[in-house]
C-alpha positions in Angstrom: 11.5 18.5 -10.8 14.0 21.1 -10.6 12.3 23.2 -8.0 11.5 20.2 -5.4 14.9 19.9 -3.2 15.7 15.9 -3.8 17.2 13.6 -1.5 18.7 10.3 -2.8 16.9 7.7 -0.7 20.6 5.0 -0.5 23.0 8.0 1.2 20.7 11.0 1.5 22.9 13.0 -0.8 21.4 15.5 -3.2 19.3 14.2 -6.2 19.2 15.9 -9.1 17.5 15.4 -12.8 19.7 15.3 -15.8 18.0 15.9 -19.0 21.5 15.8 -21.0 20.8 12.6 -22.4 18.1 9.8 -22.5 17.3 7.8 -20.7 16.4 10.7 -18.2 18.2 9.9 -14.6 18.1 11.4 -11.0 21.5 11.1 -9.6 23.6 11.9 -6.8 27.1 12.7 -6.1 28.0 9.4 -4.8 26.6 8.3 -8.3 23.3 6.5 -7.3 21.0 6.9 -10.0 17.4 6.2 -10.6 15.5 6.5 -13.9 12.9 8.8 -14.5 10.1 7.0 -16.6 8.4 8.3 -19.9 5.5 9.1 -18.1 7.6 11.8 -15.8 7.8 10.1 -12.4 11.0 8.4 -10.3 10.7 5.8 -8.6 12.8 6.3 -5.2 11.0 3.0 -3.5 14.2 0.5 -2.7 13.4 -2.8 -3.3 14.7 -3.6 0.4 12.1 -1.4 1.9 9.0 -2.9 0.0 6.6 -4.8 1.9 5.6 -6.6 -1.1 6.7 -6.9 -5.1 3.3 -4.5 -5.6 3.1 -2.5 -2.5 0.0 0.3 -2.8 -2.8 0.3 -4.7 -3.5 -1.6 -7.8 -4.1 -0.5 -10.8 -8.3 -1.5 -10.2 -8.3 0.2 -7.4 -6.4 3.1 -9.3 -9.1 2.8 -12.3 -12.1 2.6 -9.9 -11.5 5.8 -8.0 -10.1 7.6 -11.4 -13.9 7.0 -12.5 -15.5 8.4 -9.2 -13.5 12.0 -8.8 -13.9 11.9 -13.2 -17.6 12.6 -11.6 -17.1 15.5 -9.5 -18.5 13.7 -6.8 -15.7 15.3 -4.4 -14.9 18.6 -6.3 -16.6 20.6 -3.1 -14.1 18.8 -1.2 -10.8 19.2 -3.6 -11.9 22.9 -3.7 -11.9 23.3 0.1 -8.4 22.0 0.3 -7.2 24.2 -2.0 -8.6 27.0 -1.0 -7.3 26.1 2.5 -3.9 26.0 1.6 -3.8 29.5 -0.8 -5.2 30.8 2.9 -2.3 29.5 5.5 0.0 30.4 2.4 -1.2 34.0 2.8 -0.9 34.1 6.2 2.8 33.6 6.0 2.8 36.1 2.9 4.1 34.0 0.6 3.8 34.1 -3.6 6.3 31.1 -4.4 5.7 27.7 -2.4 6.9 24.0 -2.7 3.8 21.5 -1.5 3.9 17.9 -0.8 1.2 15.5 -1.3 1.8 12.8 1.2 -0.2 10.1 -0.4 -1.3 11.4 -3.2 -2.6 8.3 -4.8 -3.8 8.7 -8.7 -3.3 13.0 -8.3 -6.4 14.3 -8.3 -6.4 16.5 -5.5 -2.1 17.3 -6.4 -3.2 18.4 -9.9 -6.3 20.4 -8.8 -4.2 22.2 -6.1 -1.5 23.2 -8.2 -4.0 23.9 -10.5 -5.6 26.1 -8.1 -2.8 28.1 -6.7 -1.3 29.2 -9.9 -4.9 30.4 -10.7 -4.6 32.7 -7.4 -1.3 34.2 -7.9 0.7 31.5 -6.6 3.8 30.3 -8.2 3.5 26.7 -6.4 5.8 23.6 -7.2 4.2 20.7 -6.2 5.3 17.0 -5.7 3.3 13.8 -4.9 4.5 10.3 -3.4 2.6 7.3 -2.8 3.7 3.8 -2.7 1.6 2.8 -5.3 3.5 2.4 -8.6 0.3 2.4 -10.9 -1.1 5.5 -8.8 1.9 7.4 -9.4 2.1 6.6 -13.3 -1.4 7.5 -13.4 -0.9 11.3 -11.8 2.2 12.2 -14.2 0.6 10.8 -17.0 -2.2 13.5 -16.4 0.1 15.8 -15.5 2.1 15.7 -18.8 -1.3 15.9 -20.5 -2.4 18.9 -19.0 0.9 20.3 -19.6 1.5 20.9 -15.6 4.9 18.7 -15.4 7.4 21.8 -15.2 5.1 22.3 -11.6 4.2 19.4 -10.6 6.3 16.0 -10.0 5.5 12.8 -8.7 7.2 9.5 -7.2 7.4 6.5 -5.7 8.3 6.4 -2.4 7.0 5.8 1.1 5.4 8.6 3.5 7.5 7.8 6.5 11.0 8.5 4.6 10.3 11.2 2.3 13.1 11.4 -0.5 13.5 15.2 0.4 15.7 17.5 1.6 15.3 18.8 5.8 12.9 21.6 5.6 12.2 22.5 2.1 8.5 22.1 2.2 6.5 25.1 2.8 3.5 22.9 3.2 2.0 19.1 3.3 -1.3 17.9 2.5 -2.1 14.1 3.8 -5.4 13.3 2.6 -7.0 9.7 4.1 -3.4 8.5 4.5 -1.5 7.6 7.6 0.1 10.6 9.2 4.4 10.4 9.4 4.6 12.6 12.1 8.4 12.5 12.3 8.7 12.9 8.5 6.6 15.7 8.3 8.5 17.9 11.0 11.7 17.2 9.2 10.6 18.6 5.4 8.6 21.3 6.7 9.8 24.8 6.6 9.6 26.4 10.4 6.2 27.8 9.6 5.0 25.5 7.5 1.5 23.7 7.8 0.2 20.8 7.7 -3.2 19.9 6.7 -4.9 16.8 7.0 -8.3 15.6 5.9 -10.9 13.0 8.3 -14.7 12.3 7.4 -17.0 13.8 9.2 -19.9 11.8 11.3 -22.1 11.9 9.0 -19.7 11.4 5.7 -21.4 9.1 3.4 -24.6 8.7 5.8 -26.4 8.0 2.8 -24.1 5.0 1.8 -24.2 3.6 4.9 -28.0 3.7 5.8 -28.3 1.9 2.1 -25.9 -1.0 3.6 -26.3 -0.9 7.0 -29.7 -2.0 9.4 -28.3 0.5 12.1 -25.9 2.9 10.3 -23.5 4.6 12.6 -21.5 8.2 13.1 -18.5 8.3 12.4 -16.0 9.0 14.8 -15.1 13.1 15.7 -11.1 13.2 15.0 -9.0 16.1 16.4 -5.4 14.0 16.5 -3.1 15.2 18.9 0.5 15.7 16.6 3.8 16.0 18.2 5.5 19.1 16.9 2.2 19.9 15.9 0.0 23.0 16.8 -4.1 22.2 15.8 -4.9 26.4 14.7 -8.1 25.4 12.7 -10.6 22.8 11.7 -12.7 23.8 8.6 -16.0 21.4 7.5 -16.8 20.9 4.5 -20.3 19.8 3.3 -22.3 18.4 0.4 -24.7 16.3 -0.7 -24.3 14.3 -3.6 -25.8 11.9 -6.0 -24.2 9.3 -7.8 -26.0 8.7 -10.4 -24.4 5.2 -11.8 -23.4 1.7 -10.3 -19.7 1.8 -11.8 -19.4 4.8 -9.2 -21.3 3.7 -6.8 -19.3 0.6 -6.6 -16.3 2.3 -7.1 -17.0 5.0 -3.8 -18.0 2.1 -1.8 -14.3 0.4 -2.9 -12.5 3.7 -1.6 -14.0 3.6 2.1 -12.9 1.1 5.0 -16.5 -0.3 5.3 -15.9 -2.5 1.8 -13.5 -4.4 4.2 -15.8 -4.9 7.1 -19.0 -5.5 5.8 -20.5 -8.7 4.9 -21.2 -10.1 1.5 -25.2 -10.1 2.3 -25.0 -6.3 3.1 -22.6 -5.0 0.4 -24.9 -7.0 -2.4 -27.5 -4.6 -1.7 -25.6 -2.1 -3.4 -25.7 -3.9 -6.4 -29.3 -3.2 -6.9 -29.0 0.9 -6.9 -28.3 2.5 -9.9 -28.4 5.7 -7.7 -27.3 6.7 -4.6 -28.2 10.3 -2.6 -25.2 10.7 0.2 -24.0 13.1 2.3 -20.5 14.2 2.2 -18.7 15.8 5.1 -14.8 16.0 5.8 -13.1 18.1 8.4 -9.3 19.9 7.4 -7.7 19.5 10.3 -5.0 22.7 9.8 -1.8 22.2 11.8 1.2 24.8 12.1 4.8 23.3 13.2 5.9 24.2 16.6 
């Protein structure tokens, strides 16, 4: 935690770890503290700002898409972003880098991608936050296990008021989460990037064609950011097959459409105990202005 510049989210002070004594706090100089759990997290999520006693993900949701990326169903993709960010890193010569997750969810993707950038030469700190309590216990705990927590840090907080310092970030990744503009332009570093993930029109064709009478494209996304300058958009592309029904259920429990559809048309899942799908994303790669 010690690299990632802290911000206490009651005054906006500096937060800093102390390891002194246990229990293990983050605290600021007007004395707000927060404790920082066994499994290596903080949560910075006020009780006034939450929009419900459990707000995020719950831990089934947490367990069912656990199971999916344990398959490697999306390592093509968590590759891609990673290798994505070791480029725009490059490009602004840098060999030491802070990186936030902004919804980083159960830190798959965080943990790969610090993972991955220490593997290249890159002596990366990175941090997660997501709103989901379960979520984030679930990344540290897997980040203490692979021995990663002196790198990588995690907490509980919300996108759109980041518990971080004015430009301290060097870059964000916001993966299928909603973009805080604002937020973002504040913690990044003047050159920093932004990258942000979308499906493709034909993600998960093969999904929806089993559901669906008349399966549809998805729609082509190339958002318009304030502050924001759009210097890249790199696809990525696989095809996959999910080869059980715990993971077939538990991909179509990650998309939108297990929301929208009816019951008639998501039982026909039930009877596949394999499913051949196409997988396409597109990294949207922003620069600040």
């Amino acid at each position: 935690m010690n690299r990632i510049a802290w911000k206490c989210p009651v005054c906006g002070a500096s937060l800093l770890p102390e390891y002194q004594k246990k229990p293990y706090v983050m605290r600021c100089c007007a004395d707000h503290s927060f404790d920082i759990a066994r499994q290596g997290y903080v949560n910075l999520l006020l009780a006034k700002k939450r929009s419900s006693a459990s707000p995020g993900d719950s831990a089934e949701m947490v367990s069912a898409r656990t199971a999916f990326l344990g398959g490697g169903y999306y390592r093509a993709f968590s590759d891609g972003v990673s290798a994505a960010c070791l480029d725009l890193l490059g490009e602004n010569g840098l060999q030491r880098a802070v990186i936030a997750d902004a919804g980083c969810g159960e830190g798959y993707y965080t943990q790969n991608l610090c993972r991955y950038l220490g593997e290249h030469g890159i002596d990366a700190a990175c941090v997660g936050f997501d709103l989901s309590k379960d979520a984030v216990t679930h990344a540290s705990s897997c980040a203490k296990r692979a021995s990663m927590a002196d790198r990588l840090s995690y907490a509980v907080a919300s996108i759109f008021e980041l518990p971080l310092a004015d430009a301290c970030c060097d870059g964000i990744i916001n993966l299928f989460a909603p973009v805080a503009v604002k937020e973002f332009d504040r913690v990044l570093k003047k050159d920093g990037f932004l990258l942000c993930a979308v499906p493709g029109e034909r993600h998960l064709w093969g999904l929806k064609e089993a559901v669906y009478d008349t399966p549809y494209l998805n729609e082509v996304r190339r958002d318009v950011l304030d502050g924001f300058v759009l210097t890249e958009v790199r696809r990525i592309e696989d095809c996959v097959t999910i080869c059980t029904q715990e993971h077939i259920r538990a991909l179509f429990s990650m998309t939108p459409y297990y929301w929208k559809t009816a019951k008639e048309d998501t039982e026909k899942l039930s009877r596949l105990q394999t499913l051949k799908t196409e997988i396409v994303f597109d990294l949207l790669l922003y620069r600040k202005r």
